[in-house]
NUVOVEX-378556 format. One record per residue (C-alpha): residue number from 0; residue in three letters; chain; x, y, z. Coordinates in Angstrom, 1 decimal. Layout:
% NUVOVEX-378556
<NUM, ALA, A, <X, Y, Z>>
...
***
This chain:
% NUVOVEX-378556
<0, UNK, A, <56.6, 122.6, 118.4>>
<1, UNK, A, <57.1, 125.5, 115.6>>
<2, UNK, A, <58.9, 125.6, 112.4>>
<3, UNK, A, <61.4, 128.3, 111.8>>
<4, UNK, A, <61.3, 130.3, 108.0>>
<5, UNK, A, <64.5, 131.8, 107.0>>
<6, UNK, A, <63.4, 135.6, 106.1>>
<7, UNK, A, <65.6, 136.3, 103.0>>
<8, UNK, A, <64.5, 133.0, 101.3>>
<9, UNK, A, <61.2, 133.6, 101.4>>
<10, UNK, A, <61.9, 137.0, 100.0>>
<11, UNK, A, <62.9, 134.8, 97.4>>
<12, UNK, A, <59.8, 132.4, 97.0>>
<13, UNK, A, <57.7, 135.6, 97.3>>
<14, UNK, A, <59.9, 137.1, 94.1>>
<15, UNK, A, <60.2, 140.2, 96.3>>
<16, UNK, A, <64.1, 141.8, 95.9>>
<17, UNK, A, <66.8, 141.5, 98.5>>
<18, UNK, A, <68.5, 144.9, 99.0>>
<19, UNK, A, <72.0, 144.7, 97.5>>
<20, UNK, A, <74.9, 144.2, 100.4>>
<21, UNK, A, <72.2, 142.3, 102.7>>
<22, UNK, A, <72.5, 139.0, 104.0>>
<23, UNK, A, <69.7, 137.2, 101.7>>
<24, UNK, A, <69.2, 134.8, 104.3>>
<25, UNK, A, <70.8, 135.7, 107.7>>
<26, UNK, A, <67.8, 134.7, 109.8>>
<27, UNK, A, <68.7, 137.7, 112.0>>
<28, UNK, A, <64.9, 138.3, 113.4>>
<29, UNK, A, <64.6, 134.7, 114.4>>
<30, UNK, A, <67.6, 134.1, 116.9>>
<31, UNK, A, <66.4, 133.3, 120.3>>
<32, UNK, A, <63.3, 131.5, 119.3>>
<33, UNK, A, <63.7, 128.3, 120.5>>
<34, UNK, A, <65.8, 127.6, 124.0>>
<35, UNK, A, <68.5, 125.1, 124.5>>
<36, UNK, A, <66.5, 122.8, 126.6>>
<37, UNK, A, <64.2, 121.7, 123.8>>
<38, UNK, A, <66.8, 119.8, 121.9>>
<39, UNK, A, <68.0, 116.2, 123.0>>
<40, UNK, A, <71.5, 116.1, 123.9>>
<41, UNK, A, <72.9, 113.7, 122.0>>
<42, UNK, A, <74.4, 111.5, 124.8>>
<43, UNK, A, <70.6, 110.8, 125.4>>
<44, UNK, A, <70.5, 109.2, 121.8>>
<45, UNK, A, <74.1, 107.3, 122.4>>
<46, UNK, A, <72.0, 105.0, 124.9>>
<47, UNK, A, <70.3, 103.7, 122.0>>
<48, UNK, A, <71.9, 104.7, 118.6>>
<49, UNK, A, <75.8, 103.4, 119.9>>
<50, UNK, A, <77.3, 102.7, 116.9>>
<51, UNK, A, <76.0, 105.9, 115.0>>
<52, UNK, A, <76.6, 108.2, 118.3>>
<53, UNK, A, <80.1, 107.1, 117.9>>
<54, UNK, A, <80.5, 107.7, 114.6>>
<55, UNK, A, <78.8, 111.3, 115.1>>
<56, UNK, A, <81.9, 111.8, 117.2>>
<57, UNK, A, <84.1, 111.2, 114.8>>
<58, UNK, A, <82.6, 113.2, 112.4>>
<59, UNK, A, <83.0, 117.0, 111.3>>
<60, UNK, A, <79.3, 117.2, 112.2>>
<61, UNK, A, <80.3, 117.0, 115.4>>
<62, UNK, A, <83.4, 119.2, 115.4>>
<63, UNK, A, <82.0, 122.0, 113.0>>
<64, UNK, A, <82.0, 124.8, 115.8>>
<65, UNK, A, <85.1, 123.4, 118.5>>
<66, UNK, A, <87.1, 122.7, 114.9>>
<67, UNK, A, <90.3, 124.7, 115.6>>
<68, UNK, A, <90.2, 126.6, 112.3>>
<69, UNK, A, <86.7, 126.9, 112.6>>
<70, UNK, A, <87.6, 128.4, 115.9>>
<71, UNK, A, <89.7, 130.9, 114.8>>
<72, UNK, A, <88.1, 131.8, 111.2>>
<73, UNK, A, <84.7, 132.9, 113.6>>
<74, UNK, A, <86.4, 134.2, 116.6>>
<75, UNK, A, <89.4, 136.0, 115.2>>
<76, UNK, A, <88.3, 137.1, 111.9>>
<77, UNK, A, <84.4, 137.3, 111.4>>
<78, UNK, A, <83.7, 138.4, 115.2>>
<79, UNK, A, <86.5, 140.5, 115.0>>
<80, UNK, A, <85.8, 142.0, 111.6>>
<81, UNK, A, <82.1, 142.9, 112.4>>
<82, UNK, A, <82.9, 144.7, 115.7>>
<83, UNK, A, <84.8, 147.1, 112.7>>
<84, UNK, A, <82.0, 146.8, 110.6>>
<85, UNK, A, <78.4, 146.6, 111.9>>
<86, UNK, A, <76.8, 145.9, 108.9>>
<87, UNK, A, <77.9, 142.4, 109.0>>
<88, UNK, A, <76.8, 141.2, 112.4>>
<89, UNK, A, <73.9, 139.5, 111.4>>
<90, UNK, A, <76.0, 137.4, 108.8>>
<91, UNK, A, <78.6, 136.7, 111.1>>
<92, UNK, A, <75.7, 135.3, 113.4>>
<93, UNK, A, <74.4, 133.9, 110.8>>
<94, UNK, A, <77.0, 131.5, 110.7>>
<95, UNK, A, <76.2, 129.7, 113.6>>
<96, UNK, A, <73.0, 128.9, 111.9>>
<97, UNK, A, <75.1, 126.1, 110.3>>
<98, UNK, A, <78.0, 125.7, 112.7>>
<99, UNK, A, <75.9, 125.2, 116.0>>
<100, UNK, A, <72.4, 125.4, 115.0>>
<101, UNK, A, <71.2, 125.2, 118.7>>
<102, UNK, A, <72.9, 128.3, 119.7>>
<103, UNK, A, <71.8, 130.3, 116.9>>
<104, UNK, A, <67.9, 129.3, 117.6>>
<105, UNK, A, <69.1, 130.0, 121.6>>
<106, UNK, A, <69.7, 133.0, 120.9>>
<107, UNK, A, <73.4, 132.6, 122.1>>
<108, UNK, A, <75.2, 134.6, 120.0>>
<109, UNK, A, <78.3, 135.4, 119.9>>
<110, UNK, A, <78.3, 131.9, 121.5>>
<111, UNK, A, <81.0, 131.1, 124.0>>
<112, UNK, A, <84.7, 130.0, 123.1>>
<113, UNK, A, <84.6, 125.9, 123.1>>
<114, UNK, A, <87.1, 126.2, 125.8>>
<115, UNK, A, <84.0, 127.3, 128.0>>
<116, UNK, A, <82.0, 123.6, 127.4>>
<117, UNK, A, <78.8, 125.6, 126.7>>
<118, UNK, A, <76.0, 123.4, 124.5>>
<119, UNK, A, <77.3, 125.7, 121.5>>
<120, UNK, A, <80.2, 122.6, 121.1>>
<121, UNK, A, <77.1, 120.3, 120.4>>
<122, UNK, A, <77.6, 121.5, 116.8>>
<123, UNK, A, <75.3, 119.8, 114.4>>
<124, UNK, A, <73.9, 117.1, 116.6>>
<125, UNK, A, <71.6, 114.4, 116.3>>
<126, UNK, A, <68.4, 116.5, 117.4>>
<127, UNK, A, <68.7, 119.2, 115.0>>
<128, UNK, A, <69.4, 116.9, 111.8>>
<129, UNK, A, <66.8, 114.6, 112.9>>
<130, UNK, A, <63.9, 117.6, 114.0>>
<131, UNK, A, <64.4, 119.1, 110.6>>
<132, UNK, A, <60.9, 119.0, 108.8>>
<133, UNK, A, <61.8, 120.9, 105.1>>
<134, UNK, A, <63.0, 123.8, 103.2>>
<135, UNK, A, <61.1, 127.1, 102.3>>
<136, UNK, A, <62.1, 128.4, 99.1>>
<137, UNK, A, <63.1, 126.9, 95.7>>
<138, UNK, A, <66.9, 126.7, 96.5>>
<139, UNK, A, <68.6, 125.5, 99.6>>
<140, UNK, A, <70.6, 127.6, 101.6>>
<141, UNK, A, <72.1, 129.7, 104.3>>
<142, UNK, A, <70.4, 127.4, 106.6>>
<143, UNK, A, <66.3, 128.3, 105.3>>
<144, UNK, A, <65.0, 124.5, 106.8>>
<145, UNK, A, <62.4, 124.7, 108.9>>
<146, UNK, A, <62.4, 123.0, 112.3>>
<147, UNK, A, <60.4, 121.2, 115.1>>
<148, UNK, A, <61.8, 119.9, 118.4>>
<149, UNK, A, <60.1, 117.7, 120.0>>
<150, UNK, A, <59.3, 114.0, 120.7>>
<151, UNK, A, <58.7, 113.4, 117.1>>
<152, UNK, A, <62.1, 112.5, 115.1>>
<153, UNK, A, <62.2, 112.2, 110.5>>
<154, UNK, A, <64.5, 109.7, 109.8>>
<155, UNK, A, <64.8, 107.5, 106.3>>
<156, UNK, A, <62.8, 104.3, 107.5>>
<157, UNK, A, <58.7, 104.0, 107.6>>
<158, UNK, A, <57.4, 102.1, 110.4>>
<159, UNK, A, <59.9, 101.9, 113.1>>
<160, UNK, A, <59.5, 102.5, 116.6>>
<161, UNK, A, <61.3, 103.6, 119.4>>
<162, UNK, A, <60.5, 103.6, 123.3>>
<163, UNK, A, <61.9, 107.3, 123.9>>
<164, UNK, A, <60.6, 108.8, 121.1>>
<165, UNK, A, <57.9, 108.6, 117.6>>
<166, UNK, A, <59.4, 108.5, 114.7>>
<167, UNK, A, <58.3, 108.9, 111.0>>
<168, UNK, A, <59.9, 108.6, 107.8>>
<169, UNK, A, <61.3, 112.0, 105.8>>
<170, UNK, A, <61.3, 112.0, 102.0>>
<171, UNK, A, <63.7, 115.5, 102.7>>
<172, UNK, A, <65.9, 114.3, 104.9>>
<173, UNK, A, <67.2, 111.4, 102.4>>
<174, UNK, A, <67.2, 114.2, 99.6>>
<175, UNK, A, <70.7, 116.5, 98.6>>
<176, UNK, A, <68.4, 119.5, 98.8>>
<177, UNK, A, <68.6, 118.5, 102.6>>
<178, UNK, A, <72.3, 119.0, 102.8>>
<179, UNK, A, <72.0, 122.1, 100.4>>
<180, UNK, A, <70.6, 124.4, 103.5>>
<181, UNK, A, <74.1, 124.1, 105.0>>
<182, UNK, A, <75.9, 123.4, 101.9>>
<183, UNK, A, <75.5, 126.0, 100.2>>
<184, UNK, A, <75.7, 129.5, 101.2>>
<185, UNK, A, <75.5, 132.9, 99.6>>
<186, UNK, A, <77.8, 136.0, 101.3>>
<187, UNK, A, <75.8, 139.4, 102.3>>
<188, UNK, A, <76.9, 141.0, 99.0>>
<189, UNK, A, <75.2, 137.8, 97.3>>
<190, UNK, A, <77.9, 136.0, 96.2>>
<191, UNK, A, <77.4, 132.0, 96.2>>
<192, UNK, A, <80.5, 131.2, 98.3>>
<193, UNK, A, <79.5, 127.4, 98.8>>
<194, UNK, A, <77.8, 125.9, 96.4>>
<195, UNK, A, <78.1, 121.9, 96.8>>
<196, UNK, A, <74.2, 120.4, 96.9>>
<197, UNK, A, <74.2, 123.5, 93.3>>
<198, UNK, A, <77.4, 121.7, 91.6>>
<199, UNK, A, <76.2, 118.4, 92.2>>
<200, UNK, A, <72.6, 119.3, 91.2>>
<201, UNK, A, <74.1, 120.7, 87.5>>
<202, UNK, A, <76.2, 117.5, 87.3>>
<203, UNK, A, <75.5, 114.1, 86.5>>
<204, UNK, A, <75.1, 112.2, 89.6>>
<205, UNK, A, <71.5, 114.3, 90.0>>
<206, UNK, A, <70.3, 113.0, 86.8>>
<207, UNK, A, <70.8, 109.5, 87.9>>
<208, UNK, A, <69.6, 109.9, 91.1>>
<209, UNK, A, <72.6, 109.4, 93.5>>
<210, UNK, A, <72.4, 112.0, 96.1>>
<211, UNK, A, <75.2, 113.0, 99.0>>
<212, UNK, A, <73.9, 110.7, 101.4>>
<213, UNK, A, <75.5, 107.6, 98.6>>
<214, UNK, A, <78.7, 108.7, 99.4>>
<215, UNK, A, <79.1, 110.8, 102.7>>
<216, UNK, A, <76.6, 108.4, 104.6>>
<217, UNK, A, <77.0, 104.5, 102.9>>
<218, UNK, A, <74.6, 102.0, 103.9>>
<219, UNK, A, <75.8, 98.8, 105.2>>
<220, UNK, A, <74.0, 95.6, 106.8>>
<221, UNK, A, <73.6, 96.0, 110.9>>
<222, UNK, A, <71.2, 97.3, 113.4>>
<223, UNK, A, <70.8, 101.3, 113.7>>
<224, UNK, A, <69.8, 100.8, 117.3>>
<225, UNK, A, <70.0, 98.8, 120.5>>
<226, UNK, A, <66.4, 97.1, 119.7>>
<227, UNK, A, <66.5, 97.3, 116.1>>
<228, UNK, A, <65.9, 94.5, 113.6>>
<229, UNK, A, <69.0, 94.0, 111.6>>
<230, UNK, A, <68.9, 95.7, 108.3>>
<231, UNK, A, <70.8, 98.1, 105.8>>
<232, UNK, A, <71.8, 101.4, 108.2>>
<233, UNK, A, <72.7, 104.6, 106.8>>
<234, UNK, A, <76.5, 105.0, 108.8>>
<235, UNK, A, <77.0, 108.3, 109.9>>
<236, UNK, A, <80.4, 109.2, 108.4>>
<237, UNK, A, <79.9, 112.4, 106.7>>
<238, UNK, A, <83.5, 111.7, 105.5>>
<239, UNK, A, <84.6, 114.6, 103.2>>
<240, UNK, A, <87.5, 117.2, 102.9>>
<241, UNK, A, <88.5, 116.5, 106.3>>
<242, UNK, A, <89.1, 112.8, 105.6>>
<243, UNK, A, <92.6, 112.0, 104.0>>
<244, UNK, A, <90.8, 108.5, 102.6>>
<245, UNK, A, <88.1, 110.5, 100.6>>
<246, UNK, A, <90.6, 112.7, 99.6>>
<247, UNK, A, <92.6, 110.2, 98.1>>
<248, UNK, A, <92.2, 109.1, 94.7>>
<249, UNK, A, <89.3, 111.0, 94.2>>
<250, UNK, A, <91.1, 112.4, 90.9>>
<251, UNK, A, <93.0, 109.8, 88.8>>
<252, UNK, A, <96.3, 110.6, 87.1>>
<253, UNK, A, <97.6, 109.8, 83.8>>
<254, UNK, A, <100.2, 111.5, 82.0>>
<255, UNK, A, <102.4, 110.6, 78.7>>
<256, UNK, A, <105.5, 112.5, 76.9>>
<257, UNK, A, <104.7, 113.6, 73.3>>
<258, UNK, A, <108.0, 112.1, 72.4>>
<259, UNK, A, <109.8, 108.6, 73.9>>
<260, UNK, A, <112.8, 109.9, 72.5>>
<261, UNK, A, <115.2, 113.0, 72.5>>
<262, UNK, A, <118.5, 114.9, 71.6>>
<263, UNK, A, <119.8, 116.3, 74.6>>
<264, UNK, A, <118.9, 119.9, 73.4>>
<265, UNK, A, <115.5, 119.1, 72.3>>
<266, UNK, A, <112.3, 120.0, 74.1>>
<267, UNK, A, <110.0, 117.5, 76.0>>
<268, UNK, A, <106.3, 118.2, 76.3>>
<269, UNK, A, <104.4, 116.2, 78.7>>
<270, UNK, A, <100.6, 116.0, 79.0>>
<271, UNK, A, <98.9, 115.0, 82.4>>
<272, UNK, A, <95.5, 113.7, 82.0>>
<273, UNK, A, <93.4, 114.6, 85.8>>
<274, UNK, A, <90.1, 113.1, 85.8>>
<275, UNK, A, <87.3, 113.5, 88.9>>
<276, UNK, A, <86.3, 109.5, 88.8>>
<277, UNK, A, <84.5, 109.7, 92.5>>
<278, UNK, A, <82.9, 113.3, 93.7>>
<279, UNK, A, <79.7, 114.2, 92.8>>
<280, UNK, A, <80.9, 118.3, 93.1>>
<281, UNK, A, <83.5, 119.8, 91.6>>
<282, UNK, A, <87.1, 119.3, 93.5>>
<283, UNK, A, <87.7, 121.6, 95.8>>
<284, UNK, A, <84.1, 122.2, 97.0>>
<285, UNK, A, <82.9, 123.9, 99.9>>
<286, UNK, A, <85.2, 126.4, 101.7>>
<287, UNK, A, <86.9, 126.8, 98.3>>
<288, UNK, A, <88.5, 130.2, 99.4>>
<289, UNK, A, <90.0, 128.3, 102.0>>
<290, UNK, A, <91.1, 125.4, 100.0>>
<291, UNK, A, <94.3, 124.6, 97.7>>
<292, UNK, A, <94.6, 121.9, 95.3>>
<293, UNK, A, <97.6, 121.9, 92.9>>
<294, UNK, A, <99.9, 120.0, 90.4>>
<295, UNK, A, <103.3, 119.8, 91.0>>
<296, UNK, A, <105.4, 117.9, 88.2>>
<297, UNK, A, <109.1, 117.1, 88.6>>
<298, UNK, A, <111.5, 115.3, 86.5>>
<299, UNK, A, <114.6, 113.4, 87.3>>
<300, UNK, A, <117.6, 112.7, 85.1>>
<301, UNK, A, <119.9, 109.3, 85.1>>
<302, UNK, A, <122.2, 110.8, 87.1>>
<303, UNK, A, <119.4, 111.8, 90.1>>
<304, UNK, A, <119.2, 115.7, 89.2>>
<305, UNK, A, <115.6, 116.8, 90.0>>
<306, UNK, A, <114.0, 119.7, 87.9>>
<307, UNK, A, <110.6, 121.4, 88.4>>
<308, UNK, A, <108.4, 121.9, 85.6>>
<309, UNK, A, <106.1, 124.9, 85.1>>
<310, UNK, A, <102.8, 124.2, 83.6>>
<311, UNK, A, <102.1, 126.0, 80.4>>
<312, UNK, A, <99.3, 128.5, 80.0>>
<313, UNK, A, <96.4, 128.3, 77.9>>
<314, UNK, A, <95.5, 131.8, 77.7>>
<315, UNK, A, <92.1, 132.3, 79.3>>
<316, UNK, A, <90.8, 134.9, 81.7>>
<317, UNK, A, <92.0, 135.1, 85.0>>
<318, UNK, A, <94.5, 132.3, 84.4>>
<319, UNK, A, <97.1, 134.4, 86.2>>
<320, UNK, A, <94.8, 133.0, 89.6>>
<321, UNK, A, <95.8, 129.6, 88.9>>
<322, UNK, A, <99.4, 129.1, 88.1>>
<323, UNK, A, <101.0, 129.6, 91.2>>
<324, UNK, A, <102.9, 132.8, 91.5>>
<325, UNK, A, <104.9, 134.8, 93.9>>
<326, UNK, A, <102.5, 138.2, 94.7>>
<327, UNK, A, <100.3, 139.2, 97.9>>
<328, UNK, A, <97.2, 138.4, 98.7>>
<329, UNK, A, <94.5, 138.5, 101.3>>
<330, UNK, A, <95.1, 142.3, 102.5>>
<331, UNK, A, <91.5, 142.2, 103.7>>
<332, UNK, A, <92.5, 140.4, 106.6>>
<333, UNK, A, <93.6, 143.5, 108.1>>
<334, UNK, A, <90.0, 144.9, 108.3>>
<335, UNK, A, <90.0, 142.0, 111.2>>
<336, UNK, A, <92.9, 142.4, 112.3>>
<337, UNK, A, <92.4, 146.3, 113.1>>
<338, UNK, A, <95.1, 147.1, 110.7>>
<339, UNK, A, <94.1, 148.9, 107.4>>
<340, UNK, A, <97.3, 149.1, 106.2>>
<341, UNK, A, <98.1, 145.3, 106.3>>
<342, UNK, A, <100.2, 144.8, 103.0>>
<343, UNK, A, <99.2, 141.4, 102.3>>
<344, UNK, A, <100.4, 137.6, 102.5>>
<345, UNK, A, <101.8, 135.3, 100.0>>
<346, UNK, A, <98.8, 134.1, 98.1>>
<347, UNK, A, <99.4, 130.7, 97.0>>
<348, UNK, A, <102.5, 129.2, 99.1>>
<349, UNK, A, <103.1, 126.4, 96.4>>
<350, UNK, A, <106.2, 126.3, 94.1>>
<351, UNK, A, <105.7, 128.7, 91.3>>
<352, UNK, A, <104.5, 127.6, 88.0>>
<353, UNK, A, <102.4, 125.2, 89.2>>
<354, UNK, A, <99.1, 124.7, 88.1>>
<355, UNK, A, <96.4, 125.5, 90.7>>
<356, UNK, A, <92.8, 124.2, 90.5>>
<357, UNK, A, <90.5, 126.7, 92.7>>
<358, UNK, A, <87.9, 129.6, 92.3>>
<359, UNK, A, <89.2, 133.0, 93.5>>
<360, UNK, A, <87.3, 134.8, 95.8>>
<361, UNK, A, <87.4, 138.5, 95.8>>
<362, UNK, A, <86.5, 141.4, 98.7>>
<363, UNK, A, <84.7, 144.4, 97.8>>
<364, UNK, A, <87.8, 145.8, 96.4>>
<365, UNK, A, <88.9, 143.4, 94.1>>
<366, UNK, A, <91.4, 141.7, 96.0>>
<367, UNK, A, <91.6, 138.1, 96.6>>
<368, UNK, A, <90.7, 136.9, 100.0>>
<369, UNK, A, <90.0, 133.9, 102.0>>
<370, UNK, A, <86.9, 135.6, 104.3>>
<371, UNK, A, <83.8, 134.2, 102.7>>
<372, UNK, A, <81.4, 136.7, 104.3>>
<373, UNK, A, <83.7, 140.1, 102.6>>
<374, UNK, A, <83.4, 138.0, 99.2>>
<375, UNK, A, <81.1, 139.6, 96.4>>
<376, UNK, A, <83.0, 138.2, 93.1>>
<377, UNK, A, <85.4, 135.7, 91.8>>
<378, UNK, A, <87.7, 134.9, 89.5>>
<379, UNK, A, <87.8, 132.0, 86.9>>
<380, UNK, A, <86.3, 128.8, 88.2>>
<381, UNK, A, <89.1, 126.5, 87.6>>
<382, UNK, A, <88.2, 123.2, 89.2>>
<383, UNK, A, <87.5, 119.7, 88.2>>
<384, UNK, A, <83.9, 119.3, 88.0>>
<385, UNK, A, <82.1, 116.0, 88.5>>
<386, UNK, A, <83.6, 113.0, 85.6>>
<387, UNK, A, <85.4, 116.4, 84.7>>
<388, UNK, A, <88.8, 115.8, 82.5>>
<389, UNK, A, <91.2, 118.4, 82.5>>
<390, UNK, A, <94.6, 118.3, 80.3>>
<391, UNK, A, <97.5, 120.0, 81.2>>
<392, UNK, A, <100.5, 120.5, 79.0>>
<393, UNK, A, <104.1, 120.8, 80.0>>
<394, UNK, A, <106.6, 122.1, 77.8>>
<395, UNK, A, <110.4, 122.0, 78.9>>
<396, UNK, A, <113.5, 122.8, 76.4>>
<397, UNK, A, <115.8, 120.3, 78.2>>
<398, UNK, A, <118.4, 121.9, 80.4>>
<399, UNK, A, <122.1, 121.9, 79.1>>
<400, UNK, A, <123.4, 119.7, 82.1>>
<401, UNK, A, <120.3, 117.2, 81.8>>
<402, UNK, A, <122.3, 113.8, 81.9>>
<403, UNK, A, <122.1, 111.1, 78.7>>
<404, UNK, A, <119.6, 108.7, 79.7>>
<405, UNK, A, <116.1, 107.7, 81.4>>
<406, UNK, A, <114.5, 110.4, 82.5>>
<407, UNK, A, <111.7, 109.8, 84.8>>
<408, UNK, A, <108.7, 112.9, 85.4>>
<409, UNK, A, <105.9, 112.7, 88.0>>
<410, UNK, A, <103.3, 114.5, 88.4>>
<411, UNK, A, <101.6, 114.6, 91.8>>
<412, UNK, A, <98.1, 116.3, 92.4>>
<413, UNK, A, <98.3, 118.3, 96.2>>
<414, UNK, A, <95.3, 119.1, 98.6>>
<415, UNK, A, <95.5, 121.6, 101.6>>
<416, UNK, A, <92.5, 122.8, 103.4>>
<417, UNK, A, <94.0, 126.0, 104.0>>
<418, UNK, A, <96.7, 128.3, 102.2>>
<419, UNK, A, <99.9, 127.6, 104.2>>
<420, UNK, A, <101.2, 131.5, 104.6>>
<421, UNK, A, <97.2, 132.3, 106.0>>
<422, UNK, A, <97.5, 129.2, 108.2>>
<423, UNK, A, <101.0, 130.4, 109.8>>
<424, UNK, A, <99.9, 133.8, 110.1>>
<425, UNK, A, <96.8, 132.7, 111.9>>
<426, UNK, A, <98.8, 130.1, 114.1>>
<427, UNK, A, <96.5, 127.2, 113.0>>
<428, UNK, A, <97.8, 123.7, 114.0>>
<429, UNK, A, <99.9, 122.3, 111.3>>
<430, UNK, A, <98.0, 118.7, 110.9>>
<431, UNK, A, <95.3, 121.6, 109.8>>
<432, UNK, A, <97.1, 122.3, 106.5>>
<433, UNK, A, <99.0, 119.3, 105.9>>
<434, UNK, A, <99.7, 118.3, 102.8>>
<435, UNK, A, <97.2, 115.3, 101.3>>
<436, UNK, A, <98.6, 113.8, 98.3>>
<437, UNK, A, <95.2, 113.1, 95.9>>
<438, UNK, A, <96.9, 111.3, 93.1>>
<439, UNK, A, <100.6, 110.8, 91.5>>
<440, UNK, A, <101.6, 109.6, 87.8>>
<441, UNK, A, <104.8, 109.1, 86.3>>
<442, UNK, A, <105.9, 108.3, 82.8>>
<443, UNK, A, <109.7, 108.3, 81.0>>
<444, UNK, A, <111.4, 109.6, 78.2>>
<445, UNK, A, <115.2, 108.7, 76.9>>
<446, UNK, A, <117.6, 111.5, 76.1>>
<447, UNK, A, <120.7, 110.6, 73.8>>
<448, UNK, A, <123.2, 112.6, 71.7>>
***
């Protein structure tokens, strides 16, 4: 039994200074302190916990290190990238703190490719969520819980029993700060590059108590175990970005024309209305560099002629970052790739003029990039926050061929977990940056002479 401290935080807790461009909490002196063989595998708890073991399989939990763009993100750009530059190894290591916490603690790092069935594929399993004790340091992160295998399990219920193993009930493990240790992350040049369990703790679902587990883990009546009274069981879902249902409808549309009716050469302006009704973070959250959410408004004439409406600009900093546009991005990948000169790939990959909600990351250099560990600044933070409303305005001088008539305009909010031109550079599976549609509106105008 031992529990684990993450170095850089309590650097933090101590008020001691991090040294600029180090990993604040990389854990690099404490890899290979605790074998394999002392966690549970979780088949062992499937005998008992069927229902939840199932649902574990389902999960990104259990995918977050055989994930195919996980896969390739770690193994053919952070790997890659650090055998160029040194300095970053212990960051890139440090990843598998959150991505296969067993391998990390094993000491098995680089771990093997999933392909090779080592215990790195457990990912986040049952025995590391449920063996987790705390968190040292004032703010979660970069994995800083502290751990200790062993018979004894924390769960969310007092008093229950089990015949393989003692259990005992965890204030922490029902908390968000718990999911903050993985949730959000800070790069080696300091930069917080997630920040989910910190949006959600500025936002109101904090004040009124309702943490992650509300939404990403929802109780419902049924027995957590084989021999288990029959009560209200925490499902393990952890349905998020990944899961097209969540997705949906998470921001609601409205939109309206200023005008119901107009001379054929007049000018239409449109307002869309995008509200976050359901997350308790901001939209996109997480792997925002990775991430794409955009509006894309259309409108149709009488006679079925479709034209695409740019959004206008409201004139703050770093707006150019999120109105779609067709420049380069992303020339940092060639520090990966072995290939300095590497000019760059389209950055956005959406039709131009459309309104992009994100937060631009930037490399050392400036330049935008989707490589979380090179990040040490960003642009604007353009993204819904939590019962965020955002209005965007669409002005259009109606086209000379625009047919007499209805017109009909919808707007239709997009999600992508990864910008299309890095995906198809990278070769990532296409159902990996799929288009999700979050939310449509629609409204209509009349055009007469």
């Amino acid at each position: 039994m031992r529990s684990i401290i993450w170095p850089g935080v309590l650097a933090i807790a101590l008020g001691l200074a991090i040294p600029a461009g180090a990993a604040p909490a990389a854990g690099a002196d404490l890899k290979g302190t605790i074998p394999y063989d002392e966690f549970e595998r979780p088949e062992v708890c499937a005998s008992c916990h069927v229902d939840i073991y199932q649902q574990w399989t389902q999960a990104m939990m259990s995918q977050a290190f055989t994930h195919h763009w996980d896969e390739i993100e770690y193994f053919e750009l952070a790997v890659e990238h650090a055998k160029h530059d040194p300095s970053l190894k212990d960051a890139v290591d440090g990843c598998n703190g959150c991505h296969t916490p067993m391998a990390y603690l094993a000491g098995d790092v680089t771990p093997p490719r999933p392909s090779e069935g080592s215990r790195a594929n457990e990912s986040v399993n049952c025995d590391i969520c449920h063996t987790i004790t705390g968190v040292h340091g004032d703010t979660p992160f970069n994995f800083n819980w502290t751990i200790e295998p062993g018979r004894l399990k924390y769960g969310n219920k007092p008093g229950v029993s089990s015949p393989h193993h003692d259990t005992a009930e965890s204030d922490f493990i029902q908390s968000a700060e718990f999911c903050g240790t993985c949730h959000n992350e800070q790069s080696p040049h300091g930069a917080w590059v997630k920040s989910t369990q910190l949006e959600w703790a500025e936002g109101p679902y904090a004040e009124e108590g309702v943490p992650c587990h509300t939404c990403h883990m929802p109780k419902a009546h049924g027995r957590n175990a084989k021999m288990a009274e029959p009560g209200m069981v925490s499902q393990h879902l952890f349905h998020g970005a990944h899961d097209e249902g969540k997705v949906g409808g998470s921001v609601e549309l409205r939109m309206h024309p200023q005008v119901r009716e107009l001379l054929f050469d007049d000018t239409a302006v449109l307002k869309v209305q995008l509200f976050n009704a359901k997350a308790g973070h901001k939209i996109p959250t997480g792997s925002v560099e990775d991430r794409i959410v955009w509006l894309h408004v259309e409108a149709t004439d009488s006679d079925g002629t479709t034209y695409h409406l740019p959004v206008d600009e409201k004139g703050f900093d770093g707006e150019e970052y999120t109105i779609a546009a067709d420049v380069l991005a992303y020339q940092d990948l060639g520090l990966a790739k072995g290939n300095p000169d590497f000019e760059g790939l389209p950055r956005d990959g959406v039709p131009v003029g459309d309104r992009i909600f994100r937060k631009p990351y930037f490399d050392p250099q400036g330049r935008m990039t989707i490589m979380q560990w090179n990040t040490k600044s960003f642009g604007p933070d353009y993204r819904l926050g939590p019962r965020e409303t955002k209005i965007e305005t669409f002005t259009w001088p109606l086209p000379e061929d625009i047919a007499l008539g209805e017109v009909t305009v919808t707007a239709t909010l997009n999600y992508k977990l990864l910008v299309e031109p890095v995906a198809r550079y990278l070769d990532v599976p296409a159902e990996e940056y799929a288009t999700v549609v979050i939310n449509t509106a629609s409204t209509t105008f009349e055009v007469y002479d």
